[in-house]
Steps between C-alpha positions, in 0.01 A plus 500: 500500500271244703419565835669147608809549299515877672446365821777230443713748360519722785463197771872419319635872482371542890642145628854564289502865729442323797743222399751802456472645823498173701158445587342187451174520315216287538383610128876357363518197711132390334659643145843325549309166584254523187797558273712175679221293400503590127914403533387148620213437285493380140471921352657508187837712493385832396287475841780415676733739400244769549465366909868478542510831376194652739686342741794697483384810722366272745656186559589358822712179635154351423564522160871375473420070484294530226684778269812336561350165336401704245926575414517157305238587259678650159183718492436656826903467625497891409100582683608336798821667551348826471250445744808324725772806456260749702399252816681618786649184747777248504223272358518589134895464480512148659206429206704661277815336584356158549434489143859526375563143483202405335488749201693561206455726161319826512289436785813468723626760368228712592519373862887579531405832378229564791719379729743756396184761500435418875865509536515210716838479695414060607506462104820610460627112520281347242517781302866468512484155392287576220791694304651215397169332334538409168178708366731841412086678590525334823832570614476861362171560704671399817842688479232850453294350774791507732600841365109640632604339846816648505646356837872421579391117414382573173758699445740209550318236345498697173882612524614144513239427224691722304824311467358243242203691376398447078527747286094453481419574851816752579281809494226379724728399728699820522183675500418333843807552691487901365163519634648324835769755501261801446280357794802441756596841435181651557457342840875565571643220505795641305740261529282211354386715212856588406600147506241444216578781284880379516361165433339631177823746380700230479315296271696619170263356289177638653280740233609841482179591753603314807871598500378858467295461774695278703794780543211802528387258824840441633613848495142656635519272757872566622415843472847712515653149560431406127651773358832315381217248339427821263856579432561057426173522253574853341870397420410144381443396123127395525325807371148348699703568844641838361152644428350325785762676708431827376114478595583404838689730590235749397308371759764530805531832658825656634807643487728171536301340199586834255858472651514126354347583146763805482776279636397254155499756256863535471557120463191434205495485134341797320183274447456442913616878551205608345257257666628615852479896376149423464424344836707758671271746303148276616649515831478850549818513778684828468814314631524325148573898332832538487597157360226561234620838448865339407304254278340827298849699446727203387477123372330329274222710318193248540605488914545851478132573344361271758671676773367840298141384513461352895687835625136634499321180647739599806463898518738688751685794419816334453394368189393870354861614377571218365212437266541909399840382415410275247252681326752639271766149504615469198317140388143621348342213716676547799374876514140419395466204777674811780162712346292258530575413843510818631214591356307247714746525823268565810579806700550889534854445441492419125259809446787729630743352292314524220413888560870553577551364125243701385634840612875430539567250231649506150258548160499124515403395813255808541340311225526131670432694827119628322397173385603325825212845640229377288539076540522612858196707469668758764269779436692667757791601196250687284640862605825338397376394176330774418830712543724255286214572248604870489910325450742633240549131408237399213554122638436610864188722406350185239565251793345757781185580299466105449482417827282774623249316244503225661453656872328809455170578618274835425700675726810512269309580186557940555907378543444316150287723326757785618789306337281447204447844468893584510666201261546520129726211484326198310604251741406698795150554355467151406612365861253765666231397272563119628505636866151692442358195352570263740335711777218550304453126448546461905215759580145383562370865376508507150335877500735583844832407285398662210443813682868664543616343133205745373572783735852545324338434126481860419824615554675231377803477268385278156783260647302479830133514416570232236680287813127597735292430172674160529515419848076628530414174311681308780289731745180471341167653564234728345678809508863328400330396208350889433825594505628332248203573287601881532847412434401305135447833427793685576688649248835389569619156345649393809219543693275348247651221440510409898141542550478277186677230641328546826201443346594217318653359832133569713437213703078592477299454218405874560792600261358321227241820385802705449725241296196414269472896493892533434458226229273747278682808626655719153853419698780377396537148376645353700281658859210286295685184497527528898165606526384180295679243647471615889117487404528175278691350866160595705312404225671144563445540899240220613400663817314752221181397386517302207163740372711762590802369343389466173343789434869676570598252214248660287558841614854475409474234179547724224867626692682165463745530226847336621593177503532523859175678628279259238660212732408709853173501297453131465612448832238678680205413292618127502427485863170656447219254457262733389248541146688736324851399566530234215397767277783743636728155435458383181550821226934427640410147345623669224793681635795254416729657747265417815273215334639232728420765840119568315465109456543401884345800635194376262492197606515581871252699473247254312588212727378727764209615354386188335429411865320771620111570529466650169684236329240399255437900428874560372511162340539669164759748616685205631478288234612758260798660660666168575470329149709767435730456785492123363584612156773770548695356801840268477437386860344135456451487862308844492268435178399156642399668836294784240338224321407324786257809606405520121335153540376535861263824368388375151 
């Protein structure tokens, strides 16, 4: 930047500060006076515009004559005003409004508008006159001009306005007098602002917008006076006042307000009953419970749901029984919606209810009662649970072990490994397996939670150390996974076949040694077919090297005999964009029963390839393999796409 256009810069930023605080600045005056000259001299309008808008942090009464000649000229109407709006002094609003009667179009317009910026109260009769002008702009600009001034006068002006307004300019205009009413009622003069709102809820007609909030004014600013105003709006036919209604009252504290909505429930359609359930809910008043707690036993079942749901929004203990009530109504909906609600009511109150249940109740709501424990996440009932677990009741004990799952830490894995160690039922094991899982999933340890599963390995029932075997993959770690390596080995089939599984289910790449090695193992049949695919799936994995990824392929080529594993086959080396894996591709060219699998794995693979570094190297390979593809293939799609790589490398 040059020195001179720093020096201005900062000569404007320092004069604008002074300007700000109300110092007069030598430096501005000389500034202000250079750029008035540029307004009256011959500058062309870009120069102008740029002054007027320099100007703006600095202008004085100085400045007012010759920006406000500058308000009949189309092209600078806009500059000027914005250099005008910020001049402090009567002088700039007798400017403005001495221009009224000479313009017309936009640029008047924009002068009503800064007028209405300025919110000048001694242009409230011209402006006034202006809403009956003929330009629908014009008129429209005034009626929101005398909304920004917001006095009693403007007020008036645009109230009688309203009685013969058109259609075109109806929303303007009832966009002024709203803004008047929000401005009288600001500076409290109450009885003025509700004389507007009134003025606008009684215009039938009005959009949907200003009747809504029209009656939200004239009940706010009644206060508890405009409470029968609710009860008119709630119980009339025009849904726009029911719903506007409703959100008002959300926002007006108090007992006698609740006591009103209550008082209206009795009288509504199911439709309104529901809309005032919910704002009694939003509201949050405890005096609202017991009507809403009559609303969740009887009636209609959509109003009794609603009722259901805001019982919670409220709290209280009140609400508690009834709510445990309905868990078990007989209406499937009605009991879920009582669940869900209590299961999010606020407050120690529902916690004891729900341990009551737990201890005291029937098989059935012991059940309820432990789900209600784990949504609540009431940590505090694990002793409980972990005693239903021990229950005669198969359903209690499933249910108990489920939800310690779900809320168990470390701490409870002893208690789980102990009931482990004592259950032969399938179910039981299966539901303590789940439990031990999920903890394991939860810890941030894998070696820590893998520590007491392996502490009870060795004396174990097959049942249970096929259930740990199981539940170690979940745990993970080093010596998890050692574990179930010694357990491959064990001579029991149960066993066995767990640590099988668990190897097949290793979330780690380390497994894959010992599948490959399972895959050539002298076992049984079908222990190699595991032990081929698990390997084939890492084999696939593309956070493994693709190097390192092929040369599994290879390792484990001359295993693939099924239908099946020849596809896992294709599968991983098609993603494999390596020399070498075309030639692993093409010999199942020949295979009829996976030649369409071969035939896009080939071609996925040369597409790849073909772009590579070493494309011109494996040309041949390339070129070869997919005239072939070409050849043997009944995709037409697929054979174009091979002989399109044929010709790029020939």
């Amino acid at each position: 930047m040059s020195n001179s256009r720093f020096n201005l810069t900062l000569g404007l930023l320092l004069a604008g500060v002074l300007v700000a605080v109300g110092q007069p600045s030598p430096l501005a005056e000389q500034q202000e006076a250079k750029l008035i000259a540029i307004l009256k001299s011959d500058a062309p309008r870009k120069a102008k515009a740029d002054a007027c808008r320099e100007l703006s942090p600095i202008a004085t009464a100085a400045s007012v004559p010759v920006l406000a000649d500058l308000l009949s000229n189309p092209e600078l109407n806009h500059m000027a005003r914005y250099a005008l709006e910020t001049i402090p002094g009567p002088a700039v609003d007798d400017a403005l409004r001495a221009t009224l009667g000479k313009l017309n179009g936009r640029p008047l317009v924009g002068v009503i508008g800064s007028l209405g910026v300025r919110r000048d109260a001694q242009a409230v009769p011209p402006l006034s006159g202006l809403l009956r002008n003929t330009d629908p702009d014009v008129a429209q600009a005034a009626a929101r001009a005398l909304g920004s001034i917001g006095n009693s006068a403007a007020a008036k002006a645009l109230s009688e306005a309203l009685a013969d307004v058109s259609a075109a300019n109806q929303v303007a205009f009832c966009e002024g007098l709203f803004r008047c009413a929000e401005s009288l009622a600001a500076k409290g003069e109450h009885q003025a602002a509700m004389t507007s709102y009134d003025r606008l809820r009684g215009l039938s007609a009005a959009p949907q917008q200003v009747r809504a909030g029209a009656l939200r004014g004239a009940v706010l600013t009644r206060g508890n006076d405009g409470i029968p105003l609710l009860g008119e709006a709630i119980r009339s036919d025009d849904y726009v006042l029911v719903a506007a209604a409703a959100l008002t009252a959300m926002e007006m504290p108090g007992a006698s307000v609740t006591k009103a909505l209550v008082d209206e429930l009795g009288r509504l359609s199911a439709d309104k009953q529901i809309l005032l359930i919910q704002t009694l809910g939003k509201r949050g008043d405890a005096g609202a419970l017991p009507a809403l707690m009559a609303h969740a036993r009887d009636g209609v079942k959509a109003v009794r749901l609603a009722a259901i749901r805001a019982l919670p929004e409220i709290g209280g203990a009140p609400a508690v029984p009834a709510l445990t009530d309905l868990l078990f109504n007989a209406d499937p909906q009605i009991a879920e919606t009582a669940k869900s609600s209590l299961a999010g009511f606020p407050g120690a109150e529902a916690d004891s209810a729900i341990l009551q249940l737990l201890t005291r109740g029937t098989s059935a709501q012991r059940v309820v009662a432990m789900e209600l424990v784990s949504r609540r996440r009431m940590s505090e009932a694990i002793p409980q649970l972990r005693q239903a677990a021990s229950d005669s009741d198969v359903n209690i004990r499933t249910a108990a072990l489920k939800r310690l799952g779900e809320l168990a830490g470390a701490a409870e894995m002893p208690a789980l490994l102990d009931l482990l160690a004592k259950s032969t039922n399938p179910q039981d094991l299966a539901a303590i397996e789940e439990a031990l899982g999920a903890v394991c999933a939860r810890a941030a340890d894998s070696d820590a939670s893998a520590t007491p599963l392996l502490a009870r390995l060795a004396t174990a029932k097959p049942p249970q150390k096929a259930v740990l075997l199981r539940v170690l993959v979940i745990a993970g770690g080093g010596q998890a996974l050692d574990a179930v390596r010694s357990a491959v080995k064990d001579s029991n089939p149960e066993i066995r076949s767990a640590a099988i599984d668990a190897l097949n289910s290793w979330t780690t790449a380390d497994a894959a040694p010992d599948l490959v090695a399972l895959a050539k193992s002298p076992g049984s049949s079908a222990e190699k077919q595991l032990g081929l695919r698990g390997y084939l799936r890492w084999a696939a994995d593309n956070e493994i090297p693709p190097r390192r990824r092929l040369e599994m392929c290879r390792e484990v080529a001359g295993l693939v005999e099924r239908p099946e594993e020849k596809r896992m086959f294709l599968a991983a080396l098609g993603g494999i964009n390596q020399a070498g894996s075309l030639s692993l591709i093409l010999p199942f060219l020949d295979d009829k029963d996976i030649r369409a699998e071969a035939c896009v794995a080939a071609v996925n693979v040369a597409e790849k390839m073909a772009q590579g570094r070493n494309a011109a190297k494996l040309a041949p390979e390339l070129v070869a393999g997919l005239e072939k593809v070409a050849q043997v293939t009944t995709n037409a799609e697929l054979a174009k796409r091979a002989r399109a790589v044929v010709a790029a490398n020939q």
